[in-house]
C-alpha positions in Angstrom: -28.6 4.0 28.9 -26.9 0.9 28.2 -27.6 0.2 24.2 -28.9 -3.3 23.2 -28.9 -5.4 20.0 -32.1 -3.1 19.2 -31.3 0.0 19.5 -29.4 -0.1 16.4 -32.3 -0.3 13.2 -30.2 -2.9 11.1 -31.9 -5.4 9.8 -30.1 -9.3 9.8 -30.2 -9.0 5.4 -31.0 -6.1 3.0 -32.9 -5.5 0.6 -29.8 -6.7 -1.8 -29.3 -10.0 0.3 -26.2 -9.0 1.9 -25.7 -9.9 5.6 -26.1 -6.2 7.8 -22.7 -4.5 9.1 -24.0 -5.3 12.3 -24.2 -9.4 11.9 -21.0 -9.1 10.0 -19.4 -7.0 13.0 -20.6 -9.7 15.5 -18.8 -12.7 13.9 -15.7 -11.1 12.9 -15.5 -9.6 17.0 -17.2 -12.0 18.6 -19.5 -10.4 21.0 -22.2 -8.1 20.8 -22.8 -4.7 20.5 -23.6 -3.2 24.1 -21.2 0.2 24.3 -21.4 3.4 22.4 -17.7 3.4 20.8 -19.1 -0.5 19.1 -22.3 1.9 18.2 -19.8 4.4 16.6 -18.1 1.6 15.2 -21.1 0.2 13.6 -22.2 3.5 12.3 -19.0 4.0 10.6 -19.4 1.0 8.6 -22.6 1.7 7.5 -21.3 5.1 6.3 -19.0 3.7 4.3 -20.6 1.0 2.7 -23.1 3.4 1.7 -20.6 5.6 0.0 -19.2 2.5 -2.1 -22.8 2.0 -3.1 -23.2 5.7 -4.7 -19.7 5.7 -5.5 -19.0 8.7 -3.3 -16.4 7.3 -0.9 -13.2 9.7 0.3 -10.6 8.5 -2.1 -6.8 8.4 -0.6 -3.7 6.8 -2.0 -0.9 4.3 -0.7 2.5 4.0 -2.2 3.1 0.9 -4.1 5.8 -0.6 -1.9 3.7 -0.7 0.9 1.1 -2.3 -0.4 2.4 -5.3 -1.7 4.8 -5.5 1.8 3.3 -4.8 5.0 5.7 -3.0 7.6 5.5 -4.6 11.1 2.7 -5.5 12.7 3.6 -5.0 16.2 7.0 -3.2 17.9 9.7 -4.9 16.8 12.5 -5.4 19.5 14.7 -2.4 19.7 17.9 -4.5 18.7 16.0 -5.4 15.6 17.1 -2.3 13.3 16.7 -4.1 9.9 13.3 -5.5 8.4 12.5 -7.6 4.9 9.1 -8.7 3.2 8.7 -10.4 0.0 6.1 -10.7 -2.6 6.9 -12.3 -5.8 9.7 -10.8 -7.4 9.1 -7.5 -5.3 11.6 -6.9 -2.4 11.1 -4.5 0.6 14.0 -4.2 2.7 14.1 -1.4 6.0 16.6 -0.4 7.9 15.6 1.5 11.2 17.5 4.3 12.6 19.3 3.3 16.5 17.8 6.1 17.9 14.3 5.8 17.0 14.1 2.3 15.6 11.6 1.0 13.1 8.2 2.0 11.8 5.5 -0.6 13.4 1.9 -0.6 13.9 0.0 2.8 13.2 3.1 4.2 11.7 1.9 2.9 8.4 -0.9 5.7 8.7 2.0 8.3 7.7 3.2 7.3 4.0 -0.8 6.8 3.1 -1.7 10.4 4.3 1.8 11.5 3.1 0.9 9.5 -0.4 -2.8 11.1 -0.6 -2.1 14.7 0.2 1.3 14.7 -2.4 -1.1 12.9 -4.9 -4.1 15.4 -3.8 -1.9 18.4 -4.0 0.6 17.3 -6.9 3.2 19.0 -4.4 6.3 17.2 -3.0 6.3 19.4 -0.4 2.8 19.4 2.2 2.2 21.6 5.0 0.0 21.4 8.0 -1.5 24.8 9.5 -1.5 23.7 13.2 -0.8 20.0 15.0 -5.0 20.0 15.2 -4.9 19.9 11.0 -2.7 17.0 11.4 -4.5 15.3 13.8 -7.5 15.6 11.8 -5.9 14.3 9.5 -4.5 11.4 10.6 -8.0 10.4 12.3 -6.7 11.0 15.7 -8.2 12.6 18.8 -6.9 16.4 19.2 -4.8 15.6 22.6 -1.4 16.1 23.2 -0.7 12.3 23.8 -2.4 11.2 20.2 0.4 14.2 19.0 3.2 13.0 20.3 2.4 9.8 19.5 2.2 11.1 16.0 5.7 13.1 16.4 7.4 9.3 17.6 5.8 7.9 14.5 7.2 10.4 12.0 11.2 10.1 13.7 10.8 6.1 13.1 9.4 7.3 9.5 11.8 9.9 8.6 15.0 7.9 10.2 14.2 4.6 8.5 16.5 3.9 5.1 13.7 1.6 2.3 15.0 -0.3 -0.1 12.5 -1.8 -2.5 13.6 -3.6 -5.7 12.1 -6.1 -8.5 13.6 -8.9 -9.9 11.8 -11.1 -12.8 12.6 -12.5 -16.6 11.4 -11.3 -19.6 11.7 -13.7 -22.9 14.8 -12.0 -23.7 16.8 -10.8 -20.8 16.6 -10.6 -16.9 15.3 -7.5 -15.5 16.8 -6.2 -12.3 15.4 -2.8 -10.5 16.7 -1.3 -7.4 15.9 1.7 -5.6 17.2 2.8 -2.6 15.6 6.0 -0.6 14.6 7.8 2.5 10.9 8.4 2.8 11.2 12.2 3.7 14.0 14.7 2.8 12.9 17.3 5.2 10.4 17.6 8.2 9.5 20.4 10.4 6.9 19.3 13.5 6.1 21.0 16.5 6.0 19.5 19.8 5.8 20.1 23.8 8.7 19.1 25.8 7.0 19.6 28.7 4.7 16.8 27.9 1.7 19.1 28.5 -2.0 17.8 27.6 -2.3 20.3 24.9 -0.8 20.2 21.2 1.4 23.3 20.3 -0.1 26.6 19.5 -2.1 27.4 16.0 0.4 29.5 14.8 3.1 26.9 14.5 3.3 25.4 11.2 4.6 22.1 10.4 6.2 21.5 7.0 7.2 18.2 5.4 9.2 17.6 2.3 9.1 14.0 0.5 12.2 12.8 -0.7 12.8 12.9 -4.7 12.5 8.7 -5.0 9.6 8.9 -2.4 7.7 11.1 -4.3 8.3 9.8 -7.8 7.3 6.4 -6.7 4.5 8.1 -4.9 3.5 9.7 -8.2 4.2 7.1 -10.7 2.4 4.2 -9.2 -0.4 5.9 -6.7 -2.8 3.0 -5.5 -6.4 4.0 -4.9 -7.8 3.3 -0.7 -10.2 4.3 0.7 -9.7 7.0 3.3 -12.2 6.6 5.8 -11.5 2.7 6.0 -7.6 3.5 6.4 -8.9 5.9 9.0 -11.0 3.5 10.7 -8.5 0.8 10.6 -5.9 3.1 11.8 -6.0 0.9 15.4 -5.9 -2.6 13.6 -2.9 -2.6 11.5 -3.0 -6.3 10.2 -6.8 -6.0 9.3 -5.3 -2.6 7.2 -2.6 -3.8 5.5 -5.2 -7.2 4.4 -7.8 -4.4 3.2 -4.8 -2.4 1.2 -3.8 -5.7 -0.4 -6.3 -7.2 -1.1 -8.2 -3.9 -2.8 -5.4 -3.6 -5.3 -4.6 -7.7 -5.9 -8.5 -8.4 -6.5 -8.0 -5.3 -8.8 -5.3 -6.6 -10.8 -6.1 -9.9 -10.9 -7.1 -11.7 -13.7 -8.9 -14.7 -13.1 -9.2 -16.7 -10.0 -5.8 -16.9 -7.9 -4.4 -19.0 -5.2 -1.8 -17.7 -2.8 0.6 -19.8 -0.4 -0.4 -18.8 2.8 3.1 -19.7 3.9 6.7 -20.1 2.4 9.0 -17.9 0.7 5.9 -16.4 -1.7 3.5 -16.7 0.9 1.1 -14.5 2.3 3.4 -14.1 5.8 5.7 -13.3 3.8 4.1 -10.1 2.4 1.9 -8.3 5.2 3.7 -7.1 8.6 2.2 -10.3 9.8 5.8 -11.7 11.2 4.6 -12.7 15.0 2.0 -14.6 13.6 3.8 -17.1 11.3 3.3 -20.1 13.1 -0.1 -21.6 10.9 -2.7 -22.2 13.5 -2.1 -19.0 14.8 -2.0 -17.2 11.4 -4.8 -19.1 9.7 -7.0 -17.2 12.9 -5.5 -14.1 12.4 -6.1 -14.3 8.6 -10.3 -14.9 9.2 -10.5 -12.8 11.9 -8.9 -9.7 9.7 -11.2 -11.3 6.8 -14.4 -10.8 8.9 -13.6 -7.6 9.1 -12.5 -6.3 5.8 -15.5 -8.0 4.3 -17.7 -5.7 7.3 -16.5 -2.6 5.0 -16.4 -4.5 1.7 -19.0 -6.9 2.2 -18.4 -8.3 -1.4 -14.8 -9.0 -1.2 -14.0 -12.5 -3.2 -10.9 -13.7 -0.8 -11.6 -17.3 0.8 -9.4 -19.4 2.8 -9.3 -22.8 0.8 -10.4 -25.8 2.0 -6.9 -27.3 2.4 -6.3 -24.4 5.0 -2.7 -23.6 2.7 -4.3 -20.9 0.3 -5.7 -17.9 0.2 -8.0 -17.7 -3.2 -9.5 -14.5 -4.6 -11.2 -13.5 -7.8 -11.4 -10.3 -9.6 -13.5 -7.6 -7.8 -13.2 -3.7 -7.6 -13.2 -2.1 -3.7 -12.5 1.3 -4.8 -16.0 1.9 -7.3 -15.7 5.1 -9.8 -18.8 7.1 -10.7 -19.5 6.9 -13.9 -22.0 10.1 -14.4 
């Protein structure tokens, strides 16, 4: 049965005023909602809108320096082995390895879940019963092809070198921090060579170890994310890294802020946003990924400004604690 804009009891407004996930959906996509995977989609938000309003949602955590620097967007040519973002006087510098190359697209999915289960389990060392826990994880279908597409995401992952460093001025000195690190020290994963269908049998276990300055980092400055968005957003990396951001720089903020969409301290300077720097282009990009971050957060203060060259955003809280 082919599903029509009425099969799906939303009204246009709620009761609090706020436009339905399904209005907000159709301008951020641009078309309507006709097949079951947009229905799922649809459901999804509702689900998760309705856990930020009891406070109830599935909290995860995301390592600092990816947060406030975005790795790449989309595949980055396989000559291209080193990578830099920049955001304020925070540094993130990448170096892939020549065999597998850099971390890109849903490869940002593995330091989050790596970040929320060391957090979860106060353990540097995590440990996934079978290549189906992992999956589940991760979000993914349980298919051999979502696993090895997992497996190529961890080699890019554990083969890339990060340095991350800060740089500012105090009223007495100049304070310089570097740190250079691997993400894991250690990783033992199952797979098929023989390509088959199927992920590897229950009984193997896979075992990963986070390095020392991974999981100090990791530990020291954990920031909050919602896990079902991250999981949702798993397929739309630029619209995940906006969400990320913009959850812990609305948090942090203290009064109303204006940032450079472009330039050295610019906003294309931070997320993994790099095939997307020229400003027409970008500006689209930016309210597209905007239409739908506000589907999941629908009160999210960031604005494009009038001028079209900033970004502005006022205090606001994406991650709500209960307070019972």
């Amino acid at each position: 049965m082919t599903a029509t804009s009425t099969a799906i009891p939303i009204n246009d407004r709620g009761r609090d005023g706020l436009k339905s996930a399904r209005s907000i959906v159709e301008d951020a996509f641009g078309e309507f909602l006709v097949s079951k995977r947009q229905v799922r989609h649809v459901e999804a938000i509702e689900l998760v809108r309705e856990r930020r309003d009891k406070a109830q949602q599935l909290l995860g955590f995301a390592a600092r320096p990816f947060v406030l620097c975005g790795l790449p967007v989309r595949r980055p040519a396989y000559s291209s082995l080193v990578y830099e973002r920049r955001n304020g006087s925070f540094t993130l510098q990448i170096t892939g390895h020549p065999q597998f190359g850099l971390p890109f697209g849903q490869d940002r999915l593995v330091p989050i879940f790596l970040a929320t289960l060391a957090v979860r389990q106060q353990s540097q060392i995590i440990r996934f019963k079978s290549a189906a826990q992992m999956l589940d994880t991760f979000g993914m279908a349980k298919g051999g092809k979502e696993y090895r597409r997992l497996v190529a995401a961890f080699e890019r992952i554990f083969g890339a070198t990060i340095f991350f460093g800060t740089d500012s001025t105090g009223p007495q000195a100049r304070v310089v921090q570097r740190s250079r690190f691997n993400f894991l020290r250690e990783a033992k994963i199952w797979y098929n060579r023989d390509r088959s269908p199927s992920v590897p049998r229950e009984d193997f276990e896979n075992t990963i170890v986070l390095s020392d300055e991974f999981y100090a980092e990791v530990m020291a400055h954990p920031i909050p994310v919602d896990i079902e968005v991250v999981k949702i957003f798993g397929s739309a990396p630029g619209a995940l890294d906006l969400f990320v951001w913009l959850a812990y720089r609305c948090f942090v903020a203290k009064g109303e802020e204006r940032i450079p969409l472009f330039g050295e301290y610019g906003l294309t300077a931070q997320l993994g946003s790099a095939a997307y720097t020229r400003p027409r282009r970008f500006r689209a990009m930016l309210e597209q990924w905007l239409g739908q971050v506000r589907a999941f957060w629908p009160e999210c203060p960031a604005r494009i400004s009038s001028d079209r060259m900033y970004l502005r955003l006022t205090p606001a809280t994406a991650i709500l604690r209960r307070t019972d």
